[in-house]
N, C-alpha and C positions, 0 to 999 in steps of 0.2 A: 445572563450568561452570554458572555460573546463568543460569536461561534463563526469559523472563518465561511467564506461562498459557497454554496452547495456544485459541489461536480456531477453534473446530471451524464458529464461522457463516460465519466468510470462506475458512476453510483447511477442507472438510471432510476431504481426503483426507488432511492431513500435520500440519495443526494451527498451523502456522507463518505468520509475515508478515513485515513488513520488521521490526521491529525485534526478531527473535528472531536473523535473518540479523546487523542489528548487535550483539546480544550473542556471536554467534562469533566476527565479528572481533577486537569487544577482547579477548577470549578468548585469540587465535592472536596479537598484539600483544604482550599481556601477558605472555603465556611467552616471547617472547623478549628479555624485558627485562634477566633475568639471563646473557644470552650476549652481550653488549653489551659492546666496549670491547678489542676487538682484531681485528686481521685477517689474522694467521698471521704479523706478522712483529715484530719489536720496538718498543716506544716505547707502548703502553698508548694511548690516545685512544678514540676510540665513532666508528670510520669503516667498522668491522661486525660482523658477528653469528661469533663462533666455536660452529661445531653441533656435537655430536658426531655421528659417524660418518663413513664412509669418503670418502675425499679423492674429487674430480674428479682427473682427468690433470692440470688446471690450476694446482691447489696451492692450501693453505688462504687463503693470500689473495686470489685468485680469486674463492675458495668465500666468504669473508665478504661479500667484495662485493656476490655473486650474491644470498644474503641478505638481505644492506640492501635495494638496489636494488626488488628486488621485493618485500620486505615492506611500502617505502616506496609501493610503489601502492595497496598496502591501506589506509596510515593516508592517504594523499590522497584517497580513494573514500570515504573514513568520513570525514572534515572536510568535502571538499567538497559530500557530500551533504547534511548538515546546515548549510550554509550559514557553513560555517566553525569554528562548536562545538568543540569539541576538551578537553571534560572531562578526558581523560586525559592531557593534556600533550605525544600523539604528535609534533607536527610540530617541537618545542624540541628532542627528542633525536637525529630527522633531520637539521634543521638543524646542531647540533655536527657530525655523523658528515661531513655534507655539508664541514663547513668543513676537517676533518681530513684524509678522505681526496684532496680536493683541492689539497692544500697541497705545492704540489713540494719544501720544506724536510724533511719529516715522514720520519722512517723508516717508516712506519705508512703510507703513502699509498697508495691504492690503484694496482694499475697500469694506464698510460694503454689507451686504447683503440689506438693505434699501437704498443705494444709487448706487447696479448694479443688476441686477437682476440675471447676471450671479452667483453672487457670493449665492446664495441661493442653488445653485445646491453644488456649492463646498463645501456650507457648511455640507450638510448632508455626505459628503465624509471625511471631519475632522471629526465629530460626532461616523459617525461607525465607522472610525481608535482610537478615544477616548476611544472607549466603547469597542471595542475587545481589547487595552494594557490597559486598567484600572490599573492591580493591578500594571503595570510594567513602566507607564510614568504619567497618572494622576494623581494617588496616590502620587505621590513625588511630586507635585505641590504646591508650598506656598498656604496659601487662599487665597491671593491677586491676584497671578498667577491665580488662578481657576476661581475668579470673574471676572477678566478681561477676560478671553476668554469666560465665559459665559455671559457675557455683550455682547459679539461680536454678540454670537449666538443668543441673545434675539429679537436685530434689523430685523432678519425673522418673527417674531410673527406680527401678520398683516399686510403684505404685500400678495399681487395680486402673486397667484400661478396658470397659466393658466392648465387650465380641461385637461393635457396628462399626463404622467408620472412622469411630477415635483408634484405632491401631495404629492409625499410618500420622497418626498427631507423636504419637510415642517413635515412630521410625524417622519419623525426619528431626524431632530434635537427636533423638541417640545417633543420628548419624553426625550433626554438626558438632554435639560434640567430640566422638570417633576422630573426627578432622581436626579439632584442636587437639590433638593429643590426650583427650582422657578416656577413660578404659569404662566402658561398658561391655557388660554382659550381652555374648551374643543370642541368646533365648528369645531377647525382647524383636528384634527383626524378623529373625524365624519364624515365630509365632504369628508377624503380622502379616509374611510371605503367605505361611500355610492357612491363617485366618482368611486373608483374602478370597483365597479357592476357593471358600465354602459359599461366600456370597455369588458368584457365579449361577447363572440361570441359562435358560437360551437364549439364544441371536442374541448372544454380547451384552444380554442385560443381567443388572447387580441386584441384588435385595441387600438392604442395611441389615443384616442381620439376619436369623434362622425363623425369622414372620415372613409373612407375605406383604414386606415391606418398599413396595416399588414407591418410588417417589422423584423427586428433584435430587434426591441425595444422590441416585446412582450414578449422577452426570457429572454435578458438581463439587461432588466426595469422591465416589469409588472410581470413576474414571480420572477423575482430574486429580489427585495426590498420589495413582501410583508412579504417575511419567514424570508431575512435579518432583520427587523424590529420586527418582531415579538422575530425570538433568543434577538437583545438586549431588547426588553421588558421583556421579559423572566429573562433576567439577572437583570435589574438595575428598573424595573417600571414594576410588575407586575400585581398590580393593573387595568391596560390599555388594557390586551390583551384582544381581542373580545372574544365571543364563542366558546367554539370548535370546532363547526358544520363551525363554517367559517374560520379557520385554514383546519379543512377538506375538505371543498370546494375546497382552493388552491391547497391545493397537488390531490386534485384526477383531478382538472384542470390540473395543471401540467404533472401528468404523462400523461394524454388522450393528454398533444400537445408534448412531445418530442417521444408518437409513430409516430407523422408528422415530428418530426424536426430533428430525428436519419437520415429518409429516406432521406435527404434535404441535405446530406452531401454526398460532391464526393468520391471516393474511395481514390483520391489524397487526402482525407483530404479537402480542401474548401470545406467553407459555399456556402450558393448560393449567387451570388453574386446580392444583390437587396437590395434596399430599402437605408436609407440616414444614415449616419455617419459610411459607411462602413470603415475608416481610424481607427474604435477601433477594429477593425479584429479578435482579439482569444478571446474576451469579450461574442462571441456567444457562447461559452462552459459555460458559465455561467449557465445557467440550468439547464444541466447537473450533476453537481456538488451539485447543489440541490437540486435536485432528491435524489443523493447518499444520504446527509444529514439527507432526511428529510423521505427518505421511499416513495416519489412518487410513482406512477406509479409499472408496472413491466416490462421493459428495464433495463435487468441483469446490475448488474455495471460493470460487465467485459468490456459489451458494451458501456456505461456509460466514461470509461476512453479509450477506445479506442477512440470513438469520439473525447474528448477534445483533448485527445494526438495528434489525428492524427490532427487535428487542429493546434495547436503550431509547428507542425513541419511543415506544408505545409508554413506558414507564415515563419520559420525562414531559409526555405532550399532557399524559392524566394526572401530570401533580405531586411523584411523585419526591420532589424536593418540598420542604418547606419554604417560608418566607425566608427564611436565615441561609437558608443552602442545604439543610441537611437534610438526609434521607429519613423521610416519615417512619414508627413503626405505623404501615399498612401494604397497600399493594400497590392502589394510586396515591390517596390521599391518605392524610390517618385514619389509623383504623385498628384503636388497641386489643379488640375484642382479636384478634389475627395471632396476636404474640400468644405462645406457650410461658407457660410458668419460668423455661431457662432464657426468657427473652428480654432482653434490657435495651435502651436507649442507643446504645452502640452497636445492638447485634445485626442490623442492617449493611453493614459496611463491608461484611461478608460477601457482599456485592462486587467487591474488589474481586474476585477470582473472573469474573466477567468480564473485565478490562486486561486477561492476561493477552491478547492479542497485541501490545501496547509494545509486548517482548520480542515480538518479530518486528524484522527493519523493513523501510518502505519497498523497497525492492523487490518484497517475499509476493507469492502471488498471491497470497489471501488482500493483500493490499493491493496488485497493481491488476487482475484479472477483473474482467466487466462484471458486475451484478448479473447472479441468476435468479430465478424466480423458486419459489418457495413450493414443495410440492401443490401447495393447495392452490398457487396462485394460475399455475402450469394447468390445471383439471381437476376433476372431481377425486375424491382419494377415498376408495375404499382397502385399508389393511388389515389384516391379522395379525395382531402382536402375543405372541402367546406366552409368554414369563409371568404378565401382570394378568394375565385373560384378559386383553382388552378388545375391543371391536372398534375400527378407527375409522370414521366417516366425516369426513371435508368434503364442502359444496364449495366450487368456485365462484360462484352464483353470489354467495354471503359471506365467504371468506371465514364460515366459522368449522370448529376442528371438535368431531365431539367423542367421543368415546362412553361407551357401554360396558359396565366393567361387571366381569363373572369371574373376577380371580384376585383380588387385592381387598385386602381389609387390617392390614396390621398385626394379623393376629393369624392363627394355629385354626387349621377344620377342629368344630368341636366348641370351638372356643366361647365362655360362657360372658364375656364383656360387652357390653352396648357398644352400637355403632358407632366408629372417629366418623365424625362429620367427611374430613377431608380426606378419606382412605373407602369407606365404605358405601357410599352412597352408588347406586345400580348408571348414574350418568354425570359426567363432568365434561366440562368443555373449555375450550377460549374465551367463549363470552358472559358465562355463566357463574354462579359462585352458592355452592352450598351456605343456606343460613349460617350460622356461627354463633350462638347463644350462649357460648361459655360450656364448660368440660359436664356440667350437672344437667343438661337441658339436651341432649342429643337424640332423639325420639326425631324416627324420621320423618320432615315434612315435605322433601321433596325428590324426584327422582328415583320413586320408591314403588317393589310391588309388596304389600306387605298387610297384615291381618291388623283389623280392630280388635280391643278386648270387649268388655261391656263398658269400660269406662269413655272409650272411644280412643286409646291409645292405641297408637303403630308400633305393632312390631321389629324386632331388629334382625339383620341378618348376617353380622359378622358370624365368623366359625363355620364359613359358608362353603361346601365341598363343589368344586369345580365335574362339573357332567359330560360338556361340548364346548367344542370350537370349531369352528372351520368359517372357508368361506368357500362356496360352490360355484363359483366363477359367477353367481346370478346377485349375491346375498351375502353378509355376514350374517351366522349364526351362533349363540353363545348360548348355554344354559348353563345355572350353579344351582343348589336346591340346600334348603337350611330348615332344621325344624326350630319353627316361631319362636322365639322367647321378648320374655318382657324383664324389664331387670330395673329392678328400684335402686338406683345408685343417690338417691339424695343426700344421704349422710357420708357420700365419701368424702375427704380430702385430701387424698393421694395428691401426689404430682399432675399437673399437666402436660405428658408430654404428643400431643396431637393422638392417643391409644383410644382405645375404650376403655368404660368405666366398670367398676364390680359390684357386684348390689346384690340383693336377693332376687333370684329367679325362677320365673313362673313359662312353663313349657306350654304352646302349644302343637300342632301339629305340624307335619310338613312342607312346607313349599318349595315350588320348583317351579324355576323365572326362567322363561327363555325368549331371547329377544333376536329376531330378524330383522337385520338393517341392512338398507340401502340408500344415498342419499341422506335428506335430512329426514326419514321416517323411520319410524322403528314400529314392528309389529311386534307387542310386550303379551306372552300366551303366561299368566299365573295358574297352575294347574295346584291345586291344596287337596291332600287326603283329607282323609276319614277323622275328626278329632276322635280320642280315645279316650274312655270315660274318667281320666287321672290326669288328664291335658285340658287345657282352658279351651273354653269353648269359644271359636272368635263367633265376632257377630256381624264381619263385614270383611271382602276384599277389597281393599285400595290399591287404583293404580295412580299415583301422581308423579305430575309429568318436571320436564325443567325449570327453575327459580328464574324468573325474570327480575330483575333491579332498575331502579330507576329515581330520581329526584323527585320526582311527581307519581302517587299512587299508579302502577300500571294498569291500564285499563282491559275491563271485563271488554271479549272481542267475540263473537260468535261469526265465526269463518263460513263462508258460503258452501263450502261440502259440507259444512254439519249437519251429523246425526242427530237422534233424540238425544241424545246422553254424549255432549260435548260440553269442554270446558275449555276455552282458550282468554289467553291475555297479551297484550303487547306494549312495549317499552323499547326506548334506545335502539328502534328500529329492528325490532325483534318480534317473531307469534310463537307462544308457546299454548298448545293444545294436546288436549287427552279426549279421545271420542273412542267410546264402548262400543264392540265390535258384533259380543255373544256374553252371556252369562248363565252358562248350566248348573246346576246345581244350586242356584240362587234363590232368593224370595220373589217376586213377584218384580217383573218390567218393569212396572209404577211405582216401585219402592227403592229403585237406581236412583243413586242423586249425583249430581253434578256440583262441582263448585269451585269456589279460590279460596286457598287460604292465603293470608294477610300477615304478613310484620314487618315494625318496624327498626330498625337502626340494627342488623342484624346480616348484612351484608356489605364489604367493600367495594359493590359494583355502587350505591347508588342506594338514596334515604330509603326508600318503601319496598317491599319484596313482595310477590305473588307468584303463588302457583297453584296452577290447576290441576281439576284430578276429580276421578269420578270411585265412587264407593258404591261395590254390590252386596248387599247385605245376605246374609244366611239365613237359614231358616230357624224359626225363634219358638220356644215353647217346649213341647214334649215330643215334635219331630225330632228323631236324628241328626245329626249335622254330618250330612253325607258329601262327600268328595264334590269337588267345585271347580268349575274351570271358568275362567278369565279371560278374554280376548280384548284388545284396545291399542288403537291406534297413535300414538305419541310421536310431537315434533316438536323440532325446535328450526325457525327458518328467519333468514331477512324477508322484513315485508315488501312485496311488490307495488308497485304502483296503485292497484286498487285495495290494498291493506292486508293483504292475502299474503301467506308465505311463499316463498318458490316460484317457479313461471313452469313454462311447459313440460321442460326436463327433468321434472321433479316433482311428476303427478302426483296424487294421491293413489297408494296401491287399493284394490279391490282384494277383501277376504272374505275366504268361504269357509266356514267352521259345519264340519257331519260330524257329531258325535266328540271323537277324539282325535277327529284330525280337521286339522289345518291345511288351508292352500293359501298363497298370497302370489295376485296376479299384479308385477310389478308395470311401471310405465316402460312401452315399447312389446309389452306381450311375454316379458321372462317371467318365470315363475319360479313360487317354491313352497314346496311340499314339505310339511310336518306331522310327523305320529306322536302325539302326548302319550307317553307311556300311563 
């Protein structure tokens, strides 16, 4: 890819501006020019993109679709920004594709949006590529041409749009057509207005839905289609736009979540890696760029395009094009096991809502204002984010952004489904990547405080009721508490959509996780009742700490503060450790084990995974199995010089466990006090 001089005066952190950003696009255009001219079904035409690799559930012409559709917002964001331009011929070979798969004659045609449901998403993705080249591919449209693809787009008009972020896929096409003159039902807007509302949380952050669905969606869905929507209203149906108190609403939402979502990005550039269709990866800049647009918030756009920037580049330095140009399904490199059941060959391209910066002209300051540094590059970042219950702890030191989560699991308190990998696990970060063994194998191994049965299985914690938050000006502290279950979902074959699975479940007692952070340490306090004679009886507490990745098995590391009962490993310049702190209620000192567990081809960071973690077992036989308390020391840090995580600033805290309380004496002398109820 050629890519023009780096400006280290304007960009000093990445080097980059806008027109390095529009050299990737023609870049990711260009490579799919040779997959052009079919759409999984017979008769040859350019109405999509055939990718290689593995189908969606929907089937290859679905997947071409999907393709088109959303590549088609890239080449509309790159004409449109440039005032129409189009050196590369883009919007002549959309146009054919357009006139093809619209065509109800065509064996090749795409299929309607009333007879897939995929294709209702795609379609608001042709709608705002419509409406941002208006003057420059619509406008030359016969009326015949016009009516025929507004015919296409009519067959969304009453259909089933489920309560998450597909609403505002149903508002932006009912609006474009609204602007050509055809008569939709005002219900379907309203609906998406007053659905909106409900997703709403605090400090400006969205849940997909009526779960505790926090994710990438909220940024690059819920924030970014209602302003998108609103500009083409603005443009072509202006008659439609709401109030301006609820224009205002969004953006002052907006800015109050990306002061959470600036801090949520590693200094490497990565997102954090969580939540489901991570495989559209720089689509999380999306935001961002709306911010700039729209006057959000006040996160300078210096910082603003440092973000996004450094996004694209963390993504393009780890691989993640193919040899051909296209965008991998993975994160870096491929990495099928990442896709959901509705993920096909083309669903990456979704990636396009991250290049919406392409829409402001050079003169905006997102482009001509100096790079600013990134919370975490600025200092250490301790936040409270409390919509998802997160605990947000960035070391400058390592550049890594980790979060402790006591409130996000996809699911409803109560809720009887095994843990989503990517929703419910107790830690994620920038650097790290929950295993990924496919939708039947989600038994947590890492990042986990949670009970063995007898068979030596982990516990799950989704359904998990939120306790604390805060932070005491010393400390983040979080606690959720969930009573145990094991849930045999082997014979499901549901959908995969990033959820938990449903099985037969087996209850045990309750636990309750509460984790004190500061820096890159977290003090992890599992406190477990009483099992009750009709509850399984666990036979061990597990605390296992962050998944390290790496090309070469990560090596077993026993760090120079270790205790008896430590367990650390390192990789890709990372120490991940668990060292036992206290264990009351337990069996016997000498019956603590320590260890790593092992697999492989089960993570996008990197071939081998490990993680540590130590196991206090219960008392066995015809004792009781009386209430239990847990204490352990959990990090995750860049290794220093002598292979050790941290340096001075980020000692290791000192804990004192009497009974049922807690103290932890942090580095520099602060402290913080716990009562285990």
């Amino acid at each position: 890819m050629a890519l023009p001089p780096p400006d280290r005066e304007r960009s000093p952190r990445t080097g980059w501006g806008r027109e390095h950003w529009a050299a990737v696009a023609d870049h990711l255009l260009g490579s799919l020019r040779p997959f052009a001219g079919a759409t999984g079904s017979s008769g040859g035409g350019h109405a999509g993109f055939a990718l290689p690799g593995p189908a969606s559930r929907y089937g290859p012409g679905s997947d071409a679709l999907e393709a088109f559709a959303r590549s088609f917002v890239l080449a509309a964001v790159r004409v449109a920004g440039d005032g129409g331009a189009d050196p590369h011929g883009f919007l002549a070979s959309y146009r054919e594709g357009l006139l093809v798969g619209t065509d109800p004659a065509r064996p090749d045609r795409w299929p309607r949006p009333d007879e897939l449901a995929q294709a209702r998403v795609e379609a608001a993705s042709l709608a705002l590529a419509l409406d941002l080249t208006r003057p420059w591919l619509w406008a030359h449209l016969a009326a015949d041409e016009r009516a025929r693809v507004l015919d296409w787009f009519a067959t969304c008009v009453g259909q089933d749009y489920p309560p998450i972020n597909w609403v505002w896929f149903r508002a932006v096409v009912e609006t474009f057509l609204v602007a050509e003159g055809r008569e939709v039902p005002a219900e379907g807007l309203r609906d998406t207005l007053a659905r909106h509302e409900t997703f709403t949380r605090a400090d400006g952050w969205l849940s997909d839905g009526d779960e505790r669905a926090f994710d990438h969606y909220g940024g690059w869905a819920l924030h970014y289609y209602p302003h998108l929507w609103a500009a083409q209203a603005r443009r072509s149906a202006p008659h439609l736009l709401p109030d301006p108190e609820v224009e205002g609403a969004w953006r002052t939402r907006l800015g109050r979540y990306l002061e959470d979502a600036v801090a949520l990005e590693g200094a490497d550039g990565s997102p954090l890696l969580q939540g489901r269709s991570l495989v559209y990866r720089m689509a999380a800049a999306a935001p961002l760029w709306v911010a700039a647009a729209t006057g959000a918030g006040d996160v300078a756009p210096g910082v603003l395009r440092r973000a996004a920037t450094g996004q694209l580049q963390h993504f393009l330095a780890h691989g993640c094009l193919d040899e051909q140009g296209l965008l991998s399904l993975g994160w870096h490199g491929p990495f099928p096991a990442m896709k959901q059941d509705y993920t096909g060959p083309g669903s990456t391209y979704w990636a396009a809502a991250g290049f919406y910066g392409l829409l402001l002209p050079t003169d905006h300051p997102v482009w001509t204002e100096v790079e600013g540094p990134l919370p975490v590059e600025a200092g250490d970042v301790r936040r409270l984010v409390r919509a998802p219950g997160w605990l947000v702890s960035g070391t400058r030191a390592d550049g890594v952004v980790r979060v402790l989560n006591h409130g996000t699991d996809h699911a409803l308190p109560g809720d009887d489904r095994t843990d989503a990998p990517l929703y419910a696990r107790l830690g994620y970060s920038t650097a790290t990547s929950p295993p990924l063994t496919g939708p039947t194998t989600t038994a947590p191994a890492d990042s986990a405080a949670c009970l063995l049965d007898e068979g030596g299985a982990p516990s799950h914690r989704s359904g998990m009721d939120v306790e604390e938050l805060l932070d005491d000006g010393v400390a983040l502290r979080g606690s959720s508490s969930v009573r145990a279950k094991w849930v045999d979902d082997a014979d499901v074959t549901s959908p995969d959509h990033a959820s938990g699975r449903s099985g037969r479940v087996r209850r045990g007692p309750r636990v309750r996780t509460t984790s004190l952070v500061r820096g890159s340490w977290e003090v992890r306090v599992v406190a477990v009742d009483a099992a009750a004679p009709d509850e399984v009886r666990p036979t061990a507490v597990r605390v296992a700490g962050w998944p390290l990745a790496g090309e070469e098995p990560p090596a077993r590391h026993d760090a120079p503060s270790g205790g008896a009962h430590l367990a650390a490993v390192t990789a890709a310049g990372l120490v991940s450790s668990v060292e036992l702190v206290a264990a009351s209620g337990a069996a016997r000192a000498d019956a603590i084990l320590s260890g790593v567990h092992r697999e492989s081809g089960t993570s996008p960071l990197g071939r081998h995974v490990a993680v540590p973690h130590v196991d206090a077992p219960l008392p066995e036989g015809d004792r009781p199995a009386g209430a239990a308390l847990v204490v352990a020391l959990v990090r995750l840090a860049g290794q220093d010089a002598d292979g050790d995580g941290g340096g001075e600033a980020d000692e290791r805290p000192a804990v004192r466990v009497e009974g049922r309380r807690v103290e932890v004496l942090w580095d520099g002398g602060a402290r913080s006090p716990l009562e285990v109820p």
